[in-house]
C-alpha positions as CSV (number, residue, x, y, z in Angstrom):
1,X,0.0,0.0,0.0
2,X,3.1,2.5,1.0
3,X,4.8,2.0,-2.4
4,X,1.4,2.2,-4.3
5,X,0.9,5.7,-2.5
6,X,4.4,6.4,-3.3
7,X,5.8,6.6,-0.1
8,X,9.4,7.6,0.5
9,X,11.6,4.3,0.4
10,X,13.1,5.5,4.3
11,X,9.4,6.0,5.0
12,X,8.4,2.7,3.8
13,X,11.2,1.0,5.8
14,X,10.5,2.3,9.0
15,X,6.8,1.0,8.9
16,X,8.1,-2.2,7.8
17,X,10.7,-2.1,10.6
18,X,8.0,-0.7,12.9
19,X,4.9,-2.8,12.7
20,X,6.2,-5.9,10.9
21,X,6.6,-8.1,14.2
22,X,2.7,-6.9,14.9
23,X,1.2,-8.3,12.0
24,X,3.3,-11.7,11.9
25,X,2.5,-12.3,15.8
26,X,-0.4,-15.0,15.0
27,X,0.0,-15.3,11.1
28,X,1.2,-18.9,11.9
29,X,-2.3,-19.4,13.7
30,X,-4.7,-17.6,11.5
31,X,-3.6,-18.9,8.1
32,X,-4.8,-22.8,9.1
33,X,-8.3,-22.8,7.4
34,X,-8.9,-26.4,8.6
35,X,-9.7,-25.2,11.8
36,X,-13.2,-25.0,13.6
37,X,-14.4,-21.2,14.2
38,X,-14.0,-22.3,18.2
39,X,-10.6,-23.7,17.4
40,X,-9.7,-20.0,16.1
41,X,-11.0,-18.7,18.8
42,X,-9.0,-20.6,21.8
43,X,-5.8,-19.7,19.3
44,X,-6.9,-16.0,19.2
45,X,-7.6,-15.9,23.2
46,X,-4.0,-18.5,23.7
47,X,-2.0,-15.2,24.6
48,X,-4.4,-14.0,27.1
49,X,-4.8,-17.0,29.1
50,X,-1.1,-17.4,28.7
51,X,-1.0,-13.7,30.4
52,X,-3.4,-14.8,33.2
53,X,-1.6,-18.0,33.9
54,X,-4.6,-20.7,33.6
55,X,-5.6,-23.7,30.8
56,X,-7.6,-22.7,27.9
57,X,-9.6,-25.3,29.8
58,X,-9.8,-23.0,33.0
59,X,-13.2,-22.9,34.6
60,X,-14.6,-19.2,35.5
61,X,-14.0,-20.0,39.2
62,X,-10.0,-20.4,38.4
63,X,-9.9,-17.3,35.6
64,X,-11.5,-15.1,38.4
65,X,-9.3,-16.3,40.9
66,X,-6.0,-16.1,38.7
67,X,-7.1,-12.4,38.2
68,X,-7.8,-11.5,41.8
69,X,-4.5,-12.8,42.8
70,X,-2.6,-10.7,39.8
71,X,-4.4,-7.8,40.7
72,X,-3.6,-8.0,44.4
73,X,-0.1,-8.7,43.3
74,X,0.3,-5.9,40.4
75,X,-1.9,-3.0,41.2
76,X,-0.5,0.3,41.1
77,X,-2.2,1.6,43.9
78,X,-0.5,-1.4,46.3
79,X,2.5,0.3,48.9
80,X,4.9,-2.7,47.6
81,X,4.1,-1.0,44.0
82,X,4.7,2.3,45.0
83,X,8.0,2.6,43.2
84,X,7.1,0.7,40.2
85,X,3.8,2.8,39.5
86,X,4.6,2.9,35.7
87,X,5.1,-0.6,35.2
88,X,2.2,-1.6,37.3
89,X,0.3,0.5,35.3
90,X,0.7,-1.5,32.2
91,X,0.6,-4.6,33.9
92,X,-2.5,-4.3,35.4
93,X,-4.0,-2.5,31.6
94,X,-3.0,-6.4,30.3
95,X,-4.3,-8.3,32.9
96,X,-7.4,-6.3,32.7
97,X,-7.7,-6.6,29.0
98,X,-7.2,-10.6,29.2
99,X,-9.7,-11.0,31.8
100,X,-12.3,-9.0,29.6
101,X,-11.4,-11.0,26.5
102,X,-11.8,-14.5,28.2
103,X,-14.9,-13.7,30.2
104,X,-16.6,-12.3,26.6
């Protein structure tokens, strides 16, 4: 699309450079057409369980618990986090976002 528009060559490099590794993440996973639309969808929610620590098989009793106990151990607003707000921050923003994606 860059060279179509006729995008400088340094300007097309550093998108390539920039969001290359974004777009190639789950290639691997989304090109296999033989899989079931639920199959795609435990690949697609993989990394988020992977984030909260349980089994694709996890029941909603152990997803909830995983997240309490990574929120009780990463929020920012905790007095052992106090000098690690930052990354808390972000740690608790992906731990949210998992939780959100499995429980939907």
């Amino acid at each position: 699309i860059l060279e179509q528009l006729d995008f400088n060559q340094n300007y097309i490099n550093y998108f390539i450079k920039r969001y290359k590794s974004l777009r190639t993440e789950y290639d691997e996973d989304r090109h296999n057409d033989n899989t079931s639309t639920e199959e795609r969808t435990k690949l697609y929610l993989r990394p988020y369980y992977a984030i909260l620590g349980v089994d694709e098989n996890a029941s909603d009793e152990e997803i909830k618990k995983a997240y309490h106990n990574l929120a009780l151990q990463h929020h920012p607003d905790l007095a052992k986090n106090a000098d690690r707000v930052k990354e808390s921050e972000q740690m608790m923003a992906k731990i949210n976002e998992a939780y959100e994606k499995i429980r939907n």
